[in-house]
C-alpha positions as CSV (number, residue, x, y, z in Angstrom):
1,X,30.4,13.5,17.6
2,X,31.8,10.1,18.6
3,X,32.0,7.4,16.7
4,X,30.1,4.9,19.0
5,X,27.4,7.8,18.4
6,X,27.7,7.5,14.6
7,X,27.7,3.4,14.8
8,X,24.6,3.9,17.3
9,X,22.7,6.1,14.3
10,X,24.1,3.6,11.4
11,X,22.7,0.7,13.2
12,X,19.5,2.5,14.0
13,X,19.2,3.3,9.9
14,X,20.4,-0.9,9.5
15,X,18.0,-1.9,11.8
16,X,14.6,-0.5,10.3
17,X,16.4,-1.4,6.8
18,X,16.3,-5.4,7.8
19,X,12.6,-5.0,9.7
20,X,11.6,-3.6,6.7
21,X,13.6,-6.6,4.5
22,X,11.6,-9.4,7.6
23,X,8.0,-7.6,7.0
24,X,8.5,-8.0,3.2
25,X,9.8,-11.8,3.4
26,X,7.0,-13.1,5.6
27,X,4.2,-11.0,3.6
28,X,6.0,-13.2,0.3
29,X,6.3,-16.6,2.5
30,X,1.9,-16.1,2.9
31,X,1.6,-16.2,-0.8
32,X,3.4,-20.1,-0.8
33,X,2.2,-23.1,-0.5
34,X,2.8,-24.1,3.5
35,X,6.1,-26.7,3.1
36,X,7.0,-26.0,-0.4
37,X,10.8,-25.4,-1.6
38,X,9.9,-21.5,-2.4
39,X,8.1,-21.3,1.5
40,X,11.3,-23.1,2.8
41,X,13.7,-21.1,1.0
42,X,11.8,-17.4,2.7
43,X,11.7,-18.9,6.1
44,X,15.4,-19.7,5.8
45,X,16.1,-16.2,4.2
46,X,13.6,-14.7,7.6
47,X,15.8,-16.4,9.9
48,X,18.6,-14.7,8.4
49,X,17.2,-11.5,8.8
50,X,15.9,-12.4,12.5
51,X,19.8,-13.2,13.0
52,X,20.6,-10.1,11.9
53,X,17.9,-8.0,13.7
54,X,19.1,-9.5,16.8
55,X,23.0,-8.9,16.2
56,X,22.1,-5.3,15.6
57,X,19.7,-5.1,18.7
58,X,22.4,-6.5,21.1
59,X,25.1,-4.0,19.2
60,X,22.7,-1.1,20.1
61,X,22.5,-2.0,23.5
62,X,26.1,-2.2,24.1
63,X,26.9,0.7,22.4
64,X,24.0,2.5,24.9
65,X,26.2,1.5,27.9
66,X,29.2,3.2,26.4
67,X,27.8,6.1,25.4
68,X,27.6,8.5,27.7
69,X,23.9,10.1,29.1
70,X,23.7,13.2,27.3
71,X,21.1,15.2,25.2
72,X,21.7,14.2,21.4
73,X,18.8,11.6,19.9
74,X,20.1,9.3,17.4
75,X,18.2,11.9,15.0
76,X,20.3,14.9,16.3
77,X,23.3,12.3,15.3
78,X,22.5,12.0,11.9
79,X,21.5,15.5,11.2
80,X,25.0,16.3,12.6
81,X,26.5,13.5,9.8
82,X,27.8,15.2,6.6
83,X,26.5,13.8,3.9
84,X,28.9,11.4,1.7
């Protein structure tokens, strides 16, 4: 396996992590008062996260154009990875 397929498969793992991390900040930013130093404080910490979601996004993508076509699905990748 190549490594830009392993950094594909990590990302894909990093990637549902920090959509997972954005669902759970804006569900907390609906219990705040609209404006309020808590409210502000989760929108900065969801644009963090957004940041981050599109990083990983634009890393998948490139690493796509390296990788060459074959037939391996990221979840063939990480089956393949030995576990640490």
């Amino acid at each position: 396996m190549t490594d830009d397929k392993q950094e594909l498969a990590d990302g894909s793992d990093a990637l549902l992590e920090a959509l997972v991390l954005l669902r759970e900040t804006q569900r907390r930013m609906k219990a705040e008062h609209v404006a309020s130093a808590r409210f502000r404080e989760l929108a900065h910490d969801a644009h963090q996260v957004t940041d981050d979601i599109m990083w990983l996004v634009r890393e998948q993508d490139e690493l796509g154009d390296r990788i060459p076509t074959g037939e391996d699905t990221i979840e063939d990748v990480i089956r393949e990875t030995p576990a640490s």
